[in-house]
ZAKE-440946 format. One line per field, with one value per residue (C-alpha): residue number from 1; residue in three letters; y, z, x. Coordinates in steps of 0.02 Angstrom, whole numbers. Layout:
<nodes>
tilum	NUM;...
ronu	ALA;...
y	Y;...
z	Z;...
x	X;...
</nodes>
This chain:
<nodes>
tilum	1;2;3;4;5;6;7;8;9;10;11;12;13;14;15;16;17;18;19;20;21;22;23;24;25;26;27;28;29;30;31;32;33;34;35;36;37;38;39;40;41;42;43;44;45;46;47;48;49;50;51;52;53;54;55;56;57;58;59;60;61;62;63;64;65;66;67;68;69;70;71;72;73;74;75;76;77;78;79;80;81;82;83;84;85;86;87;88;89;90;91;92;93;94;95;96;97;98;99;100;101;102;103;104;105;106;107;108;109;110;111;112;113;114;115;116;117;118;119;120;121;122;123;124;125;126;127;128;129;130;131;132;133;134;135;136;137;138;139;140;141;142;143;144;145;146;147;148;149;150;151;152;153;154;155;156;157;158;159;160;161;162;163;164;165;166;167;168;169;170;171;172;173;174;175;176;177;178;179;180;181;182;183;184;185;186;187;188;189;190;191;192;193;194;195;196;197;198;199;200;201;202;203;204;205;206;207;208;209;210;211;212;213;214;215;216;217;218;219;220;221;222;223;224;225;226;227;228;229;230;231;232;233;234;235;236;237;238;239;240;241;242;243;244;245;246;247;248;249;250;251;252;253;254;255;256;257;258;259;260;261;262;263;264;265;266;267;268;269;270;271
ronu	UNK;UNK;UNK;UNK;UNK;UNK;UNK;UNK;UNK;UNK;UNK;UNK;UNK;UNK;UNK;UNK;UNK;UNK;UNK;UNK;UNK;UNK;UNK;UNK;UNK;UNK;UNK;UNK;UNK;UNK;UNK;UNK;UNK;UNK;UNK;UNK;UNK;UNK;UNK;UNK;UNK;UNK;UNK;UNK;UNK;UNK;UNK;UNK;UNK;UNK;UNK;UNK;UNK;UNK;UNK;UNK;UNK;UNK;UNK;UNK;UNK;UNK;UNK;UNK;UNK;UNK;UNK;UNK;UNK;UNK;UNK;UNK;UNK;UNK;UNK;UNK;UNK;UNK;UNK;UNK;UNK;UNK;UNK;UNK;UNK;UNK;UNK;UNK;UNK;UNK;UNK;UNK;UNK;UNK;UNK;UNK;UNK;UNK;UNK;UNK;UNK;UNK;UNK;UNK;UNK;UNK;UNK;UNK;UNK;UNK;UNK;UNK;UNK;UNK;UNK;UNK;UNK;UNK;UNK;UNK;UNK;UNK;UNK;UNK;UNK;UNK;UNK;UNK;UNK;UNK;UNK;UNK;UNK;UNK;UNK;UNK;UNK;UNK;UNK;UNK;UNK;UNK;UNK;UNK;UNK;UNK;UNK;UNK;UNK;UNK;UNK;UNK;UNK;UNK;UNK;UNK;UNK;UNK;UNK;UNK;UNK;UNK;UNK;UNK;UNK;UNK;UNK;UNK;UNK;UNK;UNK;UNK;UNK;UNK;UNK;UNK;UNK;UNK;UNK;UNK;UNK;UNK;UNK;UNK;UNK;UNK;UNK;UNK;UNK;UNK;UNK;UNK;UNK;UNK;UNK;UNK;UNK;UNK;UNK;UNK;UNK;UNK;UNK;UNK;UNK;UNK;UNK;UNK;UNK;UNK;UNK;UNK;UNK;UNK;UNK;UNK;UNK;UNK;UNK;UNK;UNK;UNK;UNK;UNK;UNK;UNK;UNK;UNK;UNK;UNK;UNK;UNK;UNK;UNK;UNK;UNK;UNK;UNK;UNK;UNK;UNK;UNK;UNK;UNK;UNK;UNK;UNK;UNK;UNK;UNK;UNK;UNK;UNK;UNK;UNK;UNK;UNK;UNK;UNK;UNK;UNK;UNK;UNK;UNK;UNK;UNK;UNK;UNK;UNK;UNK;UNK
y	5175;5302;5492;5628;5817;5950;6102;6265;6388;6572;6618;6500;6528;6703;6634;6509;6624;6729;6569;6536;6391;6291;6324;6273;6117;6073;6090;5995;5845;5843;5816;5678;5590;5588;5517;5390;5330;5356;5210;5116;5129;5200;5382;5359;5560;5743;5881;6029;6162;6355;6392;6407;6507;6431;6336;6166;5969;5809;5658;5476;5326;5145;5041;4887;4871;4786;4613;4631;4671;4802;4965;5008;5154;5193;5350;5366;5342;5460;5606;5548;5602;5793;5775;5726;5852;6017;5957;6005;6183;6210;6318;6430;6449;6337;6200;6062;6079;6068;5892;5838;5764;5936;6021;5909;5967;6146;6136;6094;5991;5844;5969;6037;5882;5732;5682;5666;5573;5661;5598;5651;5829;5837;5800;5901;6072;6126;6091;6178;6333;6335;6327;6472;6600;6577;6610;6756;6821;6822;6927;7048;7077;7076;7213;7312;7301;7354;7513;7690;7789;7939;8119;8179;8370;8429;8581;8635;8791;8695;8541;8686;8783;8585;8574;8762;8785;8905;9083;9152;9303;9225;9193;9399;9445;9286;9373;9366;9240;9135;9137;9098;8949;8904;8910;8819;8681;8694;8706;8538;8425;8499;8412;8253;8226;8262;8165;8024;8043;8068;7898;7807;7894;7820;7620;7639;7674;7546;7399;7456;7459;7290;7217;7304;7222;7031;7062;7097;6965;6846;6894;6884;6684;6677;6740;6631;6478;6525;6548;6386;6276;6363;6309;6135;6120;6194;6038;5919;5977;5927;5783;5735;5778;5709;5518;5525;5545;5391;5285;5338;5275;5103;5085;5109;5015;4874;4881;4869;4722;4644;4681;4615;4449;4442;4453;4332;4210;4101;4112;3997;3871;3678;3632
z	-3792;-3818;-3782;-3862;-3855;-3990;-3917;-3981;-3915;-3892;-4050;-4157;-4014;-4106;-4295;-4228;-4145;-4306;-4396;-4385;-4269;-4436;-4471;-4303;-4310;-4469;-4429;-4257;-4351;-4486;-4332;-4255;-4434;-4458;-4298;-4309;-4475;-4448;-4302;-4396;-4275;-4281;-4230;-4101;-4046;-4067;-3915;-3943;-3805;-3845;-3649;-3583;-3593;-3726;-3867;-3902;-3911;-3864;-3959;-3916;-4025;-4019;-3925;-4050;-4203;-4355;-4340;-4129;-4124;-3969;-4005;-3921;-4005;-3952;-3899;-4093;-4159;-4049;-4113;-4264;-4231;-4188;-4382;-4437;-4337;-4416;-4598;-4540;-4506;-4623;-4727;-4578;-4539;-4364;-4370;-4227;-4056;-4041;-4016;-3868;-3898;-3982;-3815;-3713;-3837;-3799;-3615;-3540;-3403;-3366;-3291;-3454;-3562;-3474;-3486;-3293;-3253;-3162;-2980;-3029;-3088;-2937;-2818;-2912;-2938;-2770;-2721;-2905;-2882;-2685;-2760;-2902;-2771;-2653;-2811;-2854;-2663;-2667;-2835;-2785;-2595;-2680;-2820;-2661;-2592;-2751;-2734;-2765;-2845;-2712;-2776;-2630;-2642;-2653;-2572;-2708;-2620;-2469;-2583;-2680;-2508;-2470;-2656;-2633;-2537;-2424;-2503;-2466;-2485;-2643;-2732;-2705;-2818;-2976;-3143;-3210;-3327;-3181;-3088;-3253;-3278;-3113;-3119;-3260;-3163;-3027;-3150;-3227;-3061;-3028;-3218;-3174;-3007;-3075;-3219;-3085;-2996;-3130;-3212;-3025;-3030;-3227;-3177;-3030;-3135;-3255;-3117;-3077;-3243;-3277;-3104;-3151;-3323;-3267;-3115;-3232;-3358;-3191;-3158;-3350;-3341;-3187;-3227;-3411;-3294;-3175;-3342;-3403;-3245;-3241;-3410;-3372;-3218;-3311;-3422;-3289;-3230;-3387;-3408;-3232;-3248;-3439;-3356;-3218;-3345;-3428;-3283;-3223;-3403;-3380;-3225;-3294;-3434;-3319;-3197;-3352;-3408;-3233;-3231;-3404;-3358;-3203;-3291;-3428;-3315;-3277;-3466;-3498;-3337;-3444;-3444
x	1318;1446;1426;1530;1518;1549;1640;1730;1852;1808;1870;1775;1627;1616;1607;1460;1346;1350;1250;1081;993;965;1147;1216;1100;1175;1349;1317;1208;1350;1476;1394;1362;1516;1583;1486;1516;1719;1681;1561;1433;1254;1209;1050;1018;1096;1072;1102;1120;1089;1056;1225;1385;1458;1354;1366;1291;1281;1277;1259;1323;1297;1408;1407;1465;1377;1391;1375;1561;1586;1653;1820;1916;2091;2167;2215;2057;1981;2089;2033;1870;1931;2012;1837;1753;1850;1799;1625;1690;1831;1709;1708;1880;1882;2038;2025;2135;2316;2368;2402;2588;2611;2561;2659;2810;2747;2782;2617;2603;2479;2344;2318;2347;2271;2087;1996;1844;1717;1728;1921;1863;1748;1908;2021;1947;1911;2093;2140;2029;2099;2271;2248;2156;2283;2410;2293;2276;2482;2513;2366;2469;2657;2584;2519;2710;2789;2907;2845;2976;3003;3044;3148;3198;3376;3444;3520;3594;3651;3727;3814;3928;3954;4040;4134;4294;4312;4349;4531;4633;4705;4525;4472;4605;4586;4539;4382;4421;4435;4323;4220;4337;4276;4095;4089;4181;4054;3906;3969;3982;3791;3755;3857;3766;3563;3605;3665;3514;3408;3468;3436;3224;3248;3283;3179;3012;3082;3089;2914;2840;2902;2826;2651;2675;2738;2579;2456;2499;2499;2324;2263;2321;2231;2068;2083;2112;1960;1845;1911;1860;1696;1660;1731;1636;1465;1518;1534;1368;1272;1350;1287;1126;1128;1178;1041;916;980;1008;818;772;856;786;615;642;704;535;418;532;498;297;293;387;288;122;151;222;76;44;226;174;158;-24
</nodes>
């Protein structure tokens, strides 16, 4: 057999939820119909899950064709499938994924665009999770270090004699006219040198605005990448639990096979 799983992002999450159980079933059912009949195969059971962060299901197909030909889709005709899948939900707004080629075209690397097996998963996220607290751990301490802009007080009355020169015999006598001349002078180099300062306190809570900003958007992506490997891992965890309920079913099936074989065996001896 062949198991597939209907999923939706966060947006289209939202438009689901807002549908009734019958609804969902139907859209779900619809899904798995379809799949099926896209790989000419037969549709054996739909499970839907309601108990979990995200809602979704479960389907199994046959793994043989008709006419005992097995099934083997490719890569292509598996995207297929996600193509088939949004025509069920069309009505509702929801479009399939981005494709991947599309997403390798957008910049993102294998992580994001290349399909793991479980025991690969299990191996993986640890080291992933490791990898993006540690990332996390390092924005959190280099935020902590960013500068402060500092306010530091100017003696304006001591920066001022520092500016003056000394007062002479020929100063006491300068006209009135003058010494207004003159203060205006002064008055300008105090404007030149707060509006130099005040353009340094300016960049300085610029520079720290933008580090807050590029920070925060640092830890955004890194809390959307936590949510996403707990939902992949919640995944992985059905899934597991989903194939050891099978493989206890073949087993049984398998023992009542033997005790059946067993029993009728002196039933076949030649007389």
């Amino acid at each position: 057999m062949w198991s597939g799983i209907v999923t939706f992002s966060h947006a289209a999450q939202e438009k689901i939820l807002t549908l009734t159980n019958d609804e969902q079933d139907a859209i779900y059912l619809k899904v798995a119909r379809d799949a099926a009949a896209e790989l000419g195969v037969a549709l054996h059971c739909v499970s839907v899950h309601r108990d979990e962060t995200a809602p979704h299901a479960h389907f199994m197909l046959s793994g043989v064709k008709q006419g005992g030909k097995s099934l083997r889709p490719k890569p292509g005709d598996l995207s297929k499938l996600q193509d088939v899948a949004a025509r069920a939900v069309q009505h509702l707004g929801i479009s399939r994924g981005t494709a991947k080629q599309q997403r390798i075209a957008q910049g993102q690397g294998p992580r994001q665009t290349t399909h793991r097996t479980v025991k690969q998963l299990h191996e993986d996220l640890p080291r992933e999770i490791a990898e993006l607290e540690k990332t996390r751990d390092e924005l959190l301490e280099l935020f902590s270090k960013a500068p402060k802009p500092r306010f530091e007080k100017v003696e304006v009355i001591k920066r001022r004699r520092t500016l003056l020169p000394p007062v002479t015999e020929f100063q006491k006598v300068i006209t009135k006219e003058a010494q207004a001349n003159y203060v205006q002078h002064i008055k300008s180099i105090f404007a030149e040198y707060f509006q130099s300062q005040k353009t340094k306190v300016d960049q300085l809570e610029n520079e720290m605005m933008n580090d807050r900003l590029r920070v925060s958007e640092s830890l955004r992506k890194i809390r959307g990448i936590e949510e996403n490997l707990q939902r992949i891992a919640t995944t992985l965890k059905d899934e597991i639990e989903l194939r050891a309920k099978i493989q206890a079913q073949i087993e049984d099936a398998v023992g009542i096979h033997e005790d059946v074989r067993y029993i009728t065996q002196p039933l076949m001896r030649p007389q």
